[in-house]
mmCIF file of the N, C-alpha and C atoms, coordinates in Angstrom:
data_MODEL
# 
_entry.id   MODEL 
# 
loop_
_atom_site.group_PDB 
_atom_site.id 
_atom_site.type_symbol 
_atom_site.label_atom_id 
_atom_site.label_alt_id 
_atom_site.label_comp_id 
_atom_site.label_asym_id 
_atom_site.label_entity_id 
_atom_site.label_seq_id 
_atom_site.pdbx_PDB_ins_code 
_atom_site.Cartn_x 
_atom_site.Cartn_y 
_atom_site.Cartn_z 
_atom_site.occupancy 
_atom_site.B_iso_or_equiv 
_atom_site.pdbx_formal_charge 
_atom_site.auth_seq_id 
_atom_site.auth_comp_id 
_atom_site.auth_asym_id 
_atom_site.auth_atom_id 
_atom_site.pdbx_PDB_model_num 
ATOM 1   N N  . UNK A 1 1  ? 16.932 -11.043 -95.877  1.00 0.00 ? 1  UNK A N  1 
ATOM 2   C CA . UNK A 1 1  ? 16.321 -9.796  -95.474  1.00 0.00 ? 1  UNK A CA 1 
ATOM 3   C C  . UNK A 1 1  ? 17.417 -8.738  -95.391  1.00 0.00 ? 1  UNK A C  1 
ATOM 4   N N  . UNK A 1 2  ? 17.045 -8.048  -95.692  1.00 0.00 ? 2  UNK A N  1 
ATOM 5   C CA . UNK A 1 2  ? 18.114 -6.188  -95.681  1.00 0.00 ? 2  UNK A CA 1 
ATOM 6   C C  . UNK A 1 2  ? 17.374 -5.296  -95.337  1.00 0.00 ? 2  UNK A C  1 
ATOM 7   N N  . UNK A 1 3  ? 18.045 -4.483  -94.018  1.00 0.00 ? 3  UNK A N  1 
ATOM 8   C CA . UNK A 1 3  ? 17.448 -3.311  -93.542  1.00 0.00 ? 3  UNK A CA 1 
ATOM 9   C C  . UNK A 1 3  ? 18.289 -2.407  -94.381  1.00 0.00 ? 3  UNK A C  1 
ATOM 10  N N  . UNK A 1 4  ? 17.280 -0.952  -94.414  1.00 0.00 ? 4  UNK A N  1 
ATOM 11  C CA . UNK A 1 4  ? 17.968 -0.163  -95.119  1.00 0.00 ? 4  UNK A CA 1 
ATOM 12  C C  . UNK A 1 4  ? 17.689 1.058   -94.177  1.00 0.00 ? 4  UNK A C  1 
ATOM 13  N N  . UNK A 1 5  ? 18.201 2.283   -94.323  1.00 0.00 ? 5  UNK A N  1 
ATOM 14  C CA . UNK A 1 5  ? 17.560 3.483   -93.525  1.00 0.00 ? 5  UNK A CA 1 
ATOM 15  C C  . UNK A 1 5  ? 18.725 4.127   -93.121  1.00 0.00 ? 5  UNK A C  1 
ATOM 16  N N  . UNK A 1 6  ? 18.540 5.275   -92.562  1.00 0.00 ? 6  UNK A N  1 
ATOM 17  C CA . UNK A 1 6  ? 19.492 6.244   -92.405  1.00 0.00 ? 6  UNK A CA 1 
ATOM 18  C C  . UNK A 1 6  ? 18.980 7.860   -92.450  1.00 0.00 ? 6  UNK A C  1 
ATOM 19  N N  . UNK A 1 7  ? 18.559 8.593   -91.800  1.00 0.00 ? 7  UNK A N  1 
ATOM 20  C CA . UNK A 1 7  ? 18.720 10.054  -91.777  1.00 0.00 ? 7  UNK A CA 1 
ATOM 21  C C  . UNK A 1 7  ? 19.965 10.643  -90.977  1.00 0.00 ? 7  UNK A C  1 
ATOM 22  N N  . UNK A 1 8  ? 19.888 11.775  -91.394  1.00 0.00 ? 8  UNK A N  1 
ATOM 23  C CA . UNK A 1 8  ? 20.386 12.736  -90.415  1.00 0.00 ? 8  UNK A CA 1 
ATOM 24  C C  . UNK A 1 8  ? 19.606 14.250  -90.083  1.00 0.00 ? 8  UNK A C  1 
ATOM 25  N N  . UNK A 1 9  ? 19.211 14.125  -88.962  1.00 0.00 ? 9  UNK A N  1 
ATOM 26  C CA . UNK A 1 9  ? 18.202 15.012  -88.664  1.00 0.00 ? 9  UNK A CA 1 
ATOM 27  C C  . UNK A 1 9  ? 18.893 15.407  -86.915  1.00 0.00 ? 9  UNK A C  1 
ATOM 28  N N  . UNK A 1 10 ? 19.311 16.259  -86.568  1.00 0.00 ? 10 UNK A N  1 
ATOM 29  C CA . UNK A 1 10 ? 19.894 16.424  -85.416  1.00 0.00 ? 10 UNK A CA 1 
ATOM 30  C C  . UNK A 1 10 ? 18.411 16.763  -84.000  1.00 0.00 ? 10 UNK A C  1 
ATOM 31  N N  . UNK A 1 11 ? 18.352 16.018  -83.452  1.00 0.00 ? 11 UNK A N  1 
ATOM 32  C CA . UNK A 1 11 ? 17.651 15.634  -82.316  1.00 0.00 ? 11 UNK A CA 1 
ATOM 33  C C  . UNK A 1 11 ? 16.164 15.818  -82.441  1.00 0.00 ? 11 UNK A C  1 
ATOM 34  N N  . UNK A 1 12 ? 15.645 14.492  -83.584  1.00 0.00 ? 12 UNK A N  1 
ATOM 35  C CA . UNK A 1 12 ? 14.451 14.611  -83.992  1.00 0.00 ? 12 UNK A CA 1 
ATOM 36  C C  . UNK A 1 12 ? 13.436 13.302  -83.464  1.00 0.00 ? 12 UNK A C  1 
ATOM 37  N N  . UNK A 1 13 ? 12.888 13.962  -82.791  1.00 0.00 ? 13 UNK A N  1 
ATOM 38  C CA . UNK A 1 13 ? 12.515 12.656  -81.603  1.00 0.00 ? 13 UNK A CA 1 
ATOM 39  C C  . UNK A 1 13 ? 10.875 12.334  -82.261  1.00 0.00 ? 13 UNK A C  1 
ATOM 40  N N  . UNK A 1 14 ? 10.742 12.487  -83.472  1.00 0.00 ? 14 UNK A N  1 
ATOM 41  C CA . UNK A 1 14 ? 9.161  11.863  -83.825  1.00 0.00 ? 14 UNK A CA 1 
ATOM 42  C C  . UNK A 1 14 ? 8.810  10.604  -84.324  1.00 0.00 ? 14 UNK A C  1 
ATOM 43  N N  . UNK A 1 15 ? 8.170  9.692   -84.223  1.00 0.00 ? 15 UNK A N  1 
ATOM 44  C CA . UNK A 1 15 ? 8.215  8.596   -84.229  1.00 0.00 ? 15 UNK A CA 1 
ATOM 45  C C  . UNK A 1 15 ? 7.516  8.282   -85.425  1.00 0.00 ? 15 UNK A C  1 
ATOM 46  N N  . UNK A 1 16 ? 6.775  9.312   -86.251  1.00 0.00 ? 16 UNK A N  1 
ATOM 47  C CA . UNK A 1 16 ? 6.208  9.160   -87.846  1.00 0.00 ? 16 UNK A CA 1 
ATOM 48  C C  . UNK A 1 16 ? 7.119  8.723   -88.812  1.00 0.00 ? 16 UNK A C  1 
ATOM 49  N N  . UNK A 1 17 ? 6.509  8.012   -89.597  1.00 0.00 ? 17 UNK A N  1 
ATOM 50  C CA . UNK A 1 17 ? 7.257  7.593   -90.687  1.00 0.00 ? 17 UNK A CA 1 
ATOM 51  C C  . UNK A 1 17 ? 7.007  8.676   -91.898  1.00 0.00 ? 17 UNK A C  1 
ATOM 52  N N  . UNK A 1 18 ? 8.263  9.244   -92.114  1.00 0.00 ? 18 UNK A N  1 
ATOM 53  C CA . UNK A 1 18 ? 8.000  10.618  -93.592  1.00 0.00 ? 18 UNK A CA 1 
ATOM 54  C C  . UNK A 1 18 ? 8.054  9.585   -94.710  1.00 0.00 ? 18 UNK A C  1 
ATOM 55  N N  . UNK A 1 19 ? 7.102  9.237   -95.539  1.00 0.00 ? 19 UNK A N  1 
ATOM 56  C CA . UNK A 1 19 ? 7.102  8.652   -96.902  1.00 0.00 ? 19 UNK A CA 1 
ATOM 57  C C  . UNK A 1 19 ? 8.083  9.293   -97.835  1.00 0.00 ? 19 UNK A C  1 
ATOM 58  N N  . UNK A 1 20 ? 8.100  10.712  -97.841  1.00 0.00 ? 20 UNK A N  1 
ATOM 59  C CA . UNK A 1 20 ? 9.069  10.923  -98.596  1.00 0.00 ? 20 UNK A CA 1 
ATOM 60  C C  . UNK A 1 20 ? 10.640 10.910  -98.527  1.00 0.00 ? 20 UNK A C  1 
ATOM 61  N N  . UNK A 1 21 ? 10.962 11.304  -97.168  1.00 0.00 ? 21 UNK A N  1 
ATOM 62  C CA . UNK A 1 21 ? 12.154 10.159  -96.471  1.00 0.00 ? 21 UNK A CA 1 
ATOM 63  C C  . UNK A 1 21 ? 12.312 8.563   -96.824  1.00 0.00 ? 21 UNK A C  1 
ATOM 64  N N  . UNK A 1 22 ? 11.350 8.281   -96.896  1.00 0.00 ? 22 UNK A N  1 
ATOM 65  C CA . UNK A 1 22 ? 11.452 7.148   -97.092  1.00 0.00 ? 22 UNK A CA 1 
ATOM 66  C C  . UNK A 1 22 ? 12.084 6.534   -98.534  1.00 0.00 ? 22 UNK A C  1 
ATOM 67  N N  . UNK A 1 23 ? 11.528 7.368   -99.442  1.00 0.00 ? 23 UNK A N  1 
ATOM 68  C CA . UNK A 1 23 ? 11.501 7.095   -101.147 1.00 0.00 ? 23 UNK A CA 1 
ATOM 69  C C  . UNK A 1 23 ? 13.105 7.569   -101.156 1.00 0.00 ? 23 UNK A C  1 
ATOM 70  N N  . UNK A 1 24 ? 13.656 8.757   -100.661 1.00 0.00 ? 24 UNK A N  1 
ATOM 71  C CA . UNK A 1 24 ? 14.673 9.504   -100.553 1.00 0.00 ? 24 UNK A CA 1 
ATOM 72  C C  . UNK A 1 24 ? 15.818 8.231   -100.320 1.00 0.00 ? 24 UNK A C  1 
ATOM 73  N N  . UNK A 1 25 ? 15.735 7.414   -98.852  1.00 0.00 ? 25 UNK A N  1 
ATOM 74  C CA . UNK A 1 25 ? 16.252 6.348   -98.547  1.00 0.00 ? 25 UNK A CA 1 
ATOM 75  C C  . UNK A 1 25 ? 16.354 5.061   -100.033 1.00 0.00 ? 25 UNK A C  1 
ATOM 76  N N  . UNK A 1 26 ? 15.072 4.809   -100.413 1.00 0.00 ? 26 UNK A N  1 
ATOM 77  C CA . UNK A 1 26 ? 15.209 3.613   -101.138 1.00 0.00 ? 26 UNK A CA 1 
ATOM 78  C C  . UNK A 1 26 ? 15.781 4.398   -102.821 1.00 0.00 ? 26 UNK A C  1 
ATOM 79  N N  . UNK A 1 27 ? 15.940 5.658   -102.852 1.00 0.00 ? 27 UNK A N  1 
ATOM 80  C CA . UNK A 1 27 ? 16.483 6.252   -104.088 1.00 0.00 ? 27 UNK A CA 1 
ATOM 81  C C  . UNK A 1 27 ? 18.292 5.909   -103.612 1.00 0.00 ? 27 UNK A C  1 
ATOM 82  N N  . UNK A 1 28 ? 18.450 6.115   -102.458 1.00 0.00 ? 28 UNK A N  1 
ATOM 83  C CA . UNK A 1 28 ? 20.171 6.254   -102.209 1.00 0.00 ? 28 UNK A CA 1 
ATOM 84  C C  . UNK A 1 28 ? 20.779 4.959   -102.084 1.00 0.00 ? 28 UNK A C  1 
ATOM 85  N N  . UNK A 1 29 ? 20.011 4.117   -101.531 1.00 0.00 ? 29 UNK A N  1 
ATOM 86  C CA . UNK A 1 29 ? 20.260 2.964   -101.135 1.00 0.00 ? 29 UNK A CA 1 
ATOM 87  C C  . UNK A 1 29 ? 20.416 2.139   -102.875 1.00 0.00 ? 29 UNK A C  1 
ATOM 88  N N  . UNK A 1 30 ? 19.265 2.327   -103.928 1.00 0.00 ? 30 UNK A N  1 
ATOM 89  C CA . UNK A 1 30 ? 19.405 1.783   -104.899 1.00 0.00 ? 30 UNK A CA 1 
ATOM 90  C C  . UNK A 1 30 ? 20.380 2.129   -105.765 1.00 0.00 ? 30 UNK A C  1 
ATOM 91  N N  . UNK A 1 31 ? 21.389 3.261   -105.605 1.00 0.00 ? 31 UNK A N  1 
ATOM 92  C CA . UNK A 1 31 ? 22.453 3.924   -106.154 1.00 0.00 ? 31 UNK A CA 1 
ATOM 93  C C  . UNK A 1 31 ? 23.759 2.652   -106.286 1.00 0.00 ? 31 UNK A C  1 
ATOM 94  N N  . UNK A 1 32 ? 23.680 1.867   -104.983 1.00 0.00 ? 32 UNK A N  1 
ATOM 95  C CA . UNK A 1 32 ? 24.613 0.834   -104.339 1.00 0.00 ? 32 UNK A CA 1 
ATOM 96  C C  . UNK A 1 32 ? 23.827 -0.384  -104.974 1.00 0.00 ? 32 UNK A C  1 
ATOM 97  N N  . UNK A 1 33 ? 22.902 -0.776  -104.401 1.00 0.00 ? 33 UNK A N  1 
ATOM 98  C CA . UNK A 1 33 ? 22.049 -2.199  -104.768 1.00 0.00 ? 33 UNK A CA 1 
ATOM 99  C C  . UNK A 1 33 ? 20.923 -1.879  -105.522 1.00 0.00 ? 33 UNK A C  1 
ATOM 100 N N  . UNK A 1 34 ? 21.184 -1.718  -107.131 1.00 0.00 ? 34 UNK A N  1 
ATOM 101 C CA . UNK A 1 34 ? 19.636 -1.648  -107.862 1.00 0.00 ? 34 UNK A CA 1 
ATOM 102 C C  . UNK A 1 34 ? 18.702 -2.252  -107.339 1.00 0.00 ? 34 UNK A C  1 
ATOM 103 N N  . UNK A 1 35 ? 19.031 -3.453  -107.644 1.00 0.00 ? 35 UNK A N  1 
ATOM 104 C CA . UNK A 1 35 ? 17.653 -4.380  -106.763 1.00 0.00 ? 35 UNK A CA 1 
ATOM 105 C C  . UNK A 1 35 ? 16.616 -3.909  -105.580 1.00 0.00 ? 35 UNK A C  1 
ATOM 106 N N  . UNK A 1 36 ? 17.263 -3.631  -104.682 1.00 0.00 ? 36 UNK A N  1 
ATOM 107 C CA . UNK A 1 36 ? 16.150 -3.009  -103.525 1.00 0.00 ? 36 UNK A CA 1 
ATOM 108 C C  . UNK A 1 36 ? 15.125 -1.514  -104.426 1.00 0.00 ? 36 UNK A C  1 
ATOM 109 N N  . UNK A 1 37 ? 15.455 -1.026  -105.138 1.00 0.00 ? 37 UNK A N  1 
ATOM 110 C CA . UNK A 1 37 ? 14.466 -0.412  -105.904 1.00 0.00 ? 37 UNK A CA 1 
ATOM 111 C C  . UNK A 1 37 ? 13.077 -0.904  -106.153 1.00 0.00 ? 37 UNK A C  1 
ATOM 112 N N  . UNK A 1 38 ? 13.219 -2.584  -106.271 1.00 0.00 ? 38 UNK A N  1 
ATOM 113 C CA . UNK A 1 38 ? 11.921 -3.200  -106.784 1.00 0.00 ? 38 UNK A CA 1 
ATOM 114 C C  . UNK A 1 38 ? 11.659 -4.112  -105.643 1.00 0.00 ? 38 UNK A C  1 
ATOM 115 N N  . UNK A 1 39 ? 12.437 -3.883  -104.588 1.00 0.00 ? 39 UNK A N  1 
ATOM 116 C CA . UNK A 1 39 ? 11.825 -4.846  -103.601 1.00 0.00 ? 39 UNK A CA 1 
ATOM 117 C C  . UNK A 1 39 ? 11.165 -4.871  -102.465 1.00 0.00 ? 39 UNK A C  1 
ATOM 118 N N  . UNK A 1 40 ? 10.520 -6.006  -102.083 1.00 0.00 ? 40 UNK A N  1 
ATOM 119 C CA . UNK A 1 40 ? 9.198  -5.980  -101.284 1.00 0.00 ? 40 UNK A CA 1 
ATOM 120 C C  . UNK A 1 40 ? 9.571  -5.469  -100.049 1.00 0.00 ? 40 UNK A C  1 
ATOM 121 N N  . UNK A 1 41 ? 8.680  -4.468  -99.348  1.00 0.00 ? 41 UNK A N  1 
ATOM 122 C CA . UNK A 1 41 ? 8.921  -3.338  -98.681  1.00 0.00 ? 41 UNK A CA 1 
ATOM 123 C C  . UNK A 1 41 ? 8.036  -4.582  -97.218  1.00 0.00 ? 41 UNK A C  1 
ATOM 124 N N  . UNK A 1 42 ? 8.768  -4.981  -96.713  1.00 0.00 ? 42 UNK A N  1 
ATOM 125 C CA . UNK A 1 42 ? 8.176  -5.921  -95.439  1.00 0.00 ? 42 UNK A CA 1 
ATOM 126 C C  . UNK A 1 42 ? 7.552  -4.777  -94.238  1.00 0.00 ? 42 UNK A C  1 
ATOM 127 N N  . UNK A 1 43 ? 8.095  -4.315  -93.631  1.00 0.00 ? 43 UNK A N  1 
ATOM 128 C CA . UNK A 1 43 ? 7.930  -2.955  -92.542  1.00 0.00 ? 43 UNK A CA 1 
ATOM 129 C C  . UNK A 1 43 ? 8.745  -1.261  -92.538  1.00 0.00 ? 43 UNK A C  1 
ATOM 130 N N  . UNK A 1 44 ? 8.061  -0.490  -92.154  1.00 0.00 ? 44 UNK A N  1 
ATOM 131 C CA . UNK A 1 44 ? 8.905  0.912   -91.840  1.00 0.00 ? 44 UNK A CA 1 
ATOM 132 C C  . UNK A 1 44 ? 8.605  0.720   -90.429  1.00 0.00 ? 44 UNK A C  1 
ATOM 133 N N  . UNK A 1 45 ? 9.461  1.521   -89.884  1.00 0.00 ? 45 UNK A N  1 
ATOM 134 C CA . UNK A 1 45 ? 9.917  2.210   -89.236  1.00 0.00 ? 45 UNK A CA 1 
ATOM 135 C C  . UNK A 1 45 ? 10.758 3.187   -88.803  1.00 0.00 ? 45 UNK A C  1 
ATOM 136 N N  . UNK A 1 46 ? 10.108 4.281   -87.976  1.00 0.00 ? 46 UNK A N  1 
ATOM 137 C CA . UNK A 1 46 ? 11.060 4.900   -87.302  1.00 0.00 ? 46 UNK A CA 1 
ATOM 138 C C  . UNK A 1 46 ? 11.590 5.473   -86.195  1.00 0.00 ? 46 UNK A C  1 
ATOM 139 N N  . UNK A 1 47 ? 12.883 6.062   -85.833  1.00 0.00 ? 47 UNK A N  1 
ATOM 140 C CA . UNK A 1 47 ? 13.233 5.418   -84.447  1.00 0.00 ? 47 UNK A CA 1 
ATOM 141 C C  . UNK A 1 47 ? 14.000 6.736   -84.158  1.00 0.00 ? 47 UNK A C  1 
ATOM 142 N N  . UNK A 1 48 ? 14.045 7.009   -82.489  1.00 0.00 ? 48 UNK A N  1 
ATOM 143 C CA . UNK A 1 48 ? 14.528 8.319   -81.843  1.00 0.00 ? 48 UNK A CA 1 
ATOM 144 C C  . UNK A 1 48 ? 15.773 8.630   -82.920  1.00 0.00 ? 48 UNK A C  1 
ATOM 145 N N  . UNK A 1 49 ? 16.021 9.789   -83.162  1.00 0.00 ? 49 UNK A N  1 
ATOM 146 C CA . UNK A 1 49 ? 16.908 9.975   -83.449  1.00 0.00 ? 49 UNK A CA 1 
ATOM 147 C C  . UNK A 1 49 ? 18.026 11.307  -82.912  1.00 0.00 ? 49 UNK A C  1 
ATOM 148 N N  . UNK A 1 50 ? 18.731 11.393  -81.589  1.00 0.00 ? 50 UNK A N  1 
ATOM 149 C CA . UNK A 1 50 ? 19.376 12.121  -81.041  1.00 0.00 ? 50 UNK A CA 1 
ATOM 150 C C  . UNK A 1 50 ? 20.663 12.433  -82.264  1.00 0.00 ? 50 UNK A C  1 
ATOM 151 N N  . UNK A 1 51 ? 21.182 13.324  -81.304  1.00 0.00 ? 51 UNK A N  1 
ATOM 152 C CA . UNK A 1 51 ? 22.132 14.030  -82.383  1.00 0.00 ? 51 UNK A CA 1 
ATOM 153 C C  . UNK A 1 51 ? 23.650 12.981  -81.624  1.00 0.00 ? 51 UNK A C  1 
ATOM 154 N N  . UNK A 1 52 ? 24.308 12.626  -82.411  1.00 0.00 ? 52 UNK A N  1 
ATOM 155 C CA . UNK A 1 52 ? 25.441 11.566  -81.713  1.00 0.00 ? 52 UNK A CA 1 
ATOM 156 C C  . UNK A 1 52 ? 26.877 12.268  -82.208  1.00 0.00 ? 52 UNK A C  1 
ATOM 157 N N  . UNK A 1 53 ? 27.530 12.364  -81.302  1.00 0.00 ? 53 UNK A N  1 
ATOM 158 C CA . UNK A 1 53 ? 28.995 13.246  -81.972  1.00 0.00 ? 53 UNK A CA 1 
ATOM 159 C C  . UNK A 1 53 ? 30.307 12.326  -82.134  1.00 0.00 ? 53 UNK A C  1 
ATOM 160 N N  . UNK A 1 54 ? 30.803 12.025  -82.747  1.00 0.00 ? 54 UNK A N  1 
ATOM 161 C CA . UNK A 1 54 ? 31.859 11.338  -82.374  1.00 0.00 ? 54 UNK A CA 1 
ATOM 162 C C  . UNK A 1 54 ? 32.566 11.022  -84.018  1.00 0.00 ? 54 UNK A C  1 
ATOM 163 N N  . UNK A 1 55 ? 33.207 9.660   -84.271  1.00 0.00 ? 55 UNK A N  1 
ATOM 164 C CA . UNK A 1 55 ? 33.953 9.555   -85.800  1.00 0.00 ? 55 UNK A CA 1 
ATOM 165 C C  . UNK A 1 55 ? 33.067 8.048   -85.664  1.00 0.00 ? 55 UNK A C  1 
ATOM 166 N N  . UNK A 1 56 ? 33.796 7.065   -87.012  1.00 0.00 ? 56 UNK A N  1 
ATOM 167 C CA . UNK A 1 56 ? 32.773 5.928   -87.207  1.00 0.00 ? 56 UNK A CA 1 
ATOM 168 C C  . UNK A 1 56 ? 32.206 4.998   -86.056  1.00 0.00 ? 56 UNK A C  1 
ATOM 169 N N  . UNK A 1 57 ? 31.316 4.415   -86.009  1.00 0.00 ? 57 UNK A N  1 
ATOM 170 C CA . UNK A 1 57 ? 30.557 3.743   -84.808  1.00 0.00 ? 57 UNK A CA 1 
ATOM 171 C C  . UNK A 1 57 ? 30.931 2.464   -85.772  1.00 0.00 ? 57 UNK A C  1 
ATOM 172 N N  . UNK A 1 58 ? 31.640 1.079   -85.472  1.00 0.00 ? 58 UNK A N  1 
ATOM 173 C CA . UNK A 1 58 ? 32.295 0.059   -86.185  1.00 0.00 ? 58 UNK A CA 1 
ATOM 174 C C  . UNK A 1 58 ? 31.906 -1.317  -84.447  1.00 0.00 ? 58 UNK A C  1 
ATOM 175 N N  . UNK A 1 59 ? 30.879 -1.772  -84.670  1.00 0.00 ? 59 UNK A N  1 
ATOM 176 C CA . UNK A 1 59 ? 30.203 -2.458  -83.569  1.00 0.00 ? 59 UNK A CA 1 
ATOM 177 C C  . UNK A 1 59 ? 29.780 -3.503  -83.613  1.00 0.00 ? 59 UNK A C  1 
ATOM 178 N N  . UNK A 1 60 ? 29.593 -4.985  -83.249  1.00 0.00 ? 60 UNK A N  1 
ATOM 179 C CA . UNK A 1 60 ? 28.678 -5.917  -82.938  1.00 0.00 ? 60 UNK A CA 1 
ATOM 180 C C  . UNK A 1 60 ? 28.387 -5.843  -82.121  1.00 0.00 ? 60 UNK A C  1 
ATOM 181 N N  . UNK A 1 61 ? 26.976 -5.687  -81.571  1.00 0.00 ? 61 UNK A N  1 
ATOM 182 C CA . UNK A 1 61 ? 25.867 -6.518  -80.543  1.00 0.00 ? 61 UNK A CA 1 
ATOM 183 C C  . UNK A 1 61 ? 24.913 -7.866  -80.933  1.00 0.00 ? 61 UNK A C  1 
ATOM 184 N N  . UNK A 1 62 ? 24.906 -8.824  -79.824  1.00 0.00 ? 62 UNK A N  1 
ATOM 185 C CA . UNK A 1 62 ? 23.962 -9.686  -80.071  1.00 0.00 ? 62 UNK A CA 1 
ATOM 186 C C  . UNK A 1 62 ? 23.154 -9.062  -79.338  1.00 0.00 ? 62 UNK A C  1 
ATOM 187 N N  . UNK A 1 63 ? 21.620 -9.611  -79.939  1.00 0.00 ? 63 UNK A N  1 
ATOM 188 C CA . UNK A 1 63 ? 20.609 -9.481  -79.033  1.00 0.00 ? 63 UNK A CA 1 
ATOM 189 C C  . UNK A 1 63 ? 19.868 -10.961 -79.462  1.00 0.00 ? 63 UNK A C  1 
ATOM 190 N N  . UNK A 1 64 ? 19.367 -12.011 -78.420  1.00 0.00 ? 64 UNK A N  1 
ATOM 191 C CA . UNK A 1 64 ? 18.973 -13.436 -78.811  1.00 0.00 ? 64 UNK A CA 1 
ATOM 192 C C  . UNK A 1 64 ? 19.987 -13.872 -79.668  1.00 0.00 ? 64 UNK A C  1 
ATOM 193 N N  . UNK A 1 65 ? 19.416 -14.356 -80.119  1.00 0.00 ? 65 UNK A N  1 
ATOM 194 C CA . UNK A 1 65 ? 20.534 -15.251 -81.729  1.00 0.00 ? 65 UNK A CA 1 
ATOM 195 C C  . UNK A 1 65 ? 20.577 -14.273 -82.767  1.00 0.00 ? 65 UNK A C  1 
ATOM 196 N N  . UNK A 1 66 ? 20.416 -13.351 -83.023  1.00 0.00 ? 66 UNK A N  1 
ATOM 197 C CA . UNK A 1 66 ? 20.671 -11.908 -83.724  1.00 0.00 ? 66 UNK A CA 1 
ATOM 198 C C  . UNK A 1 66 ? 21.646 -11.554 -83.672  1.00 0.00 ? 66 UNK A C  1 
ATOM 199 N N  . UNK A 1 67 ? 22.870 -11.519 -84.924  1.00 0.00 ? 67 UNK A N  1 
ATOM 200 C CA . UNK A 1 67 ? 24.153 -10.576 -84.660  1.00 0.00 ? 67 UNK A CA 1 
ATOM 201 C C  . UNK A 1 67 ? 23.898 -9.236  -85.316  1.00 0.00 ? 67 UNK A C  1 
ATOM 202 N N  . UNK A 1 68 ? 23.430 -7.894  -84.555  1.00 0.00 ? 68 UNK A N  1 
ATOM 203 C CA . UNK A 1 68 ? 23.658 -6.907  -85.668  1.00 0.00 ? 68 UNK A CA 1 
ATOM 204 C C  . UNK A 1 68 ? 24.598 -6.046  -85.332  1.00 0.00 ? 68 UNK A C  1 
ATOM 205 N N  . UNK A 1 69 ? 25.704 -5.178  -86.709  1.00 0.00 ? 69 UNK A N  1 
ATOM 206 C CA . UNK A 1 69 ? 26.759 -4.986  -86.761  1.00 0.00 ? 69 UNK A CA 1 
ATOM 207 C C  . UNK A 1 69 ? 26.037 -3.584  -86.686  1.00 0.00 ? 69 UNK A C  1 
ATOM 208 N N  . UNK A 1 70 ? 26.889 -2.536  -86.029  1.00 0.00 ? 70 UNK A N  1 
ATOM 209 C CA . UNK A 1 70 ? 26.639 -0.984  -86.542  1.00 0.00 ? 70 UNK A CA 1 
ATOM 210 C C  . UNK A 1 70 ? 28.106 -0.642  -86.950  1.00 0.00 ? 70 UNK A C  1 
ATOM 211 N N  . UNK A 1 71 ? 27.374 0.321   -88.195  1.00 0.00 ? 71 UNK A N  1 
ATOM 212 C CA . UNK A 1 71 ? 28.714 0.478   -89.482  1.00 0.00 ? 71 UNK A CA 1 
ATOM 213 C C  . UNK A 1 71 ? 27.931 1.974   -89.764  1.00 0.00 ? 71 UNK A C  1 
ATOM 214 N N  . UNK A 1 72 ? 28.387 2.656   -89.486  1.00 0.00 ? 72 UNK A N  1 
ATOM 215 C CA . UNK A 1 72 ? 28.155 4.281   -89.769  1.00 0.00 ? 72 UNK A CA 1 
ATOM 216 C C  . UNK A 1 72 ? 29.406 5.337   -89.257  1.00 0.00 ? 72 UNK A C  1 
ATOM 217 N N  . UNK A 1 73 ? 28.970 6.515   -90.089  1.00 0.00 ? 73 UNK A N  1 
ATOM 218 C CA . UNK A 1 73 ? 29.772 7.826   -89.515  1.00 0.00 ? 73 UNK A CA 1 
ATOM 219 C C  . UNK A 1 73 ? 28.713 8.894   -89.177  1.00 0.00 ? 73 UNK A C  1 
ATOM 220 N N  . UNK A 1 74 ? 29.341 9.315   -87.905  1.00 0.00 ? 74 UNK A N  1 
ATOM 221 C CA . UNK A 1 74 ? 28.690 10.331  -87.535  1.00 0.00 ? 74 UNK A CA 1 
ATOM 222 C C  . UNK A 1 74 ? 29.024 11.577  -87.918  1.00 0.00 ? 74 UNK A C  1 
ATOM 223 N N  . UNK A 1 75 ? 27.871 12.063  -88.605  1.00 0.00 ? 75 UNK A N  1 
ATOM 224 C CA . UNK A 1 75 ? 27.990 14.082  -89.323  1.00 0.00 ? 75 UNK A CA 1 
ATOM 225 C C  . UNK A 1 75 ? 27.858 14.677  -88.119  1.00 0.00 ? 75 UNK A C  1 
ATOM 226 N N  . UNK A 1 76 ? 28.842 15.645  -88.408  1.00 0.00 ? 76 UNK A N  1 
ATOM 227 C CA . UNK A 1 76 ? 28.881 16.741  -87.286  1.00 0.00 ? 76 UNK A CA 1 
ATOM 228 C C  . UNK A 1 76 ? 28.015 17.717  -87.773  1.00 0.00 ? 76 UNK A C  1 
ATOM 229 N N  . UNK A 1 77 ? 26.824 17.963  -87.296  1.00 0.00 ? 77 UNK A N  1 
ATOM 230 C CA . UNK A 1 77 ? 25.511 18.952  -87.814  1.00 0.00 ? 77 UNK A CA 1 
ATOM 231 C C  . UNK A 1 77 ? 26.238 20.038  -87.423  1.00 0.00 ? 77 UNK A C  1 
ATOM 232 N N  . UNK A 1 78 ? 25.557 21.069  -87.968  1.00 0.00 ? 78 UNK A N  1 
ATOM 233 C CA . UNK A 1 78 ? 25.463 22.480  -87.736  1.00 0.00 ? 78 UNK A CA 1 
ATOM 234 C C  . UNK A 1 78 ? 24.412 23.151  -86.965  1.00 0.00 ? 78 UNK A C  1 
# 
């Protein structure tokens, strides 16, 4: 399984899923991994998104038997 996703939208607290965000995501993402272009779309979601300031976020948390890593940089919006 592979999550994919990513905006940047500075303090956009709606919990709708934009389809076309979405296509936008699986267009950028397939730039890196063709494959996810043709692959089976299990769930969307989407999730608060506050505005976060800082340089890369480089993280493990467990949660249960779950290791997930956060690997991002934070844009300094305008």
């Amino acid at each position: 399984m592979v999550v994919i996703g990513g905006t940047q939208e500075e303090n956009k607290y709606d919990l709708k899923n934009d389809e076309e965000e979405c296509q936008r995501i699986i267009q950028r993402c397939s730039k890196l991994i063709p494959s996810i272009k043709n692959a089976k779309i299990v769930s969307k979601a989407a999730g608060l998104r506050p505005c976060r300031k800082g340089n890369v976020r480089l993280e493990m948390e467990k949660i249960a038997n779950t290791k997930i890593v956060h690997n991002y940089v934070i844009h300094f919006l305008k």
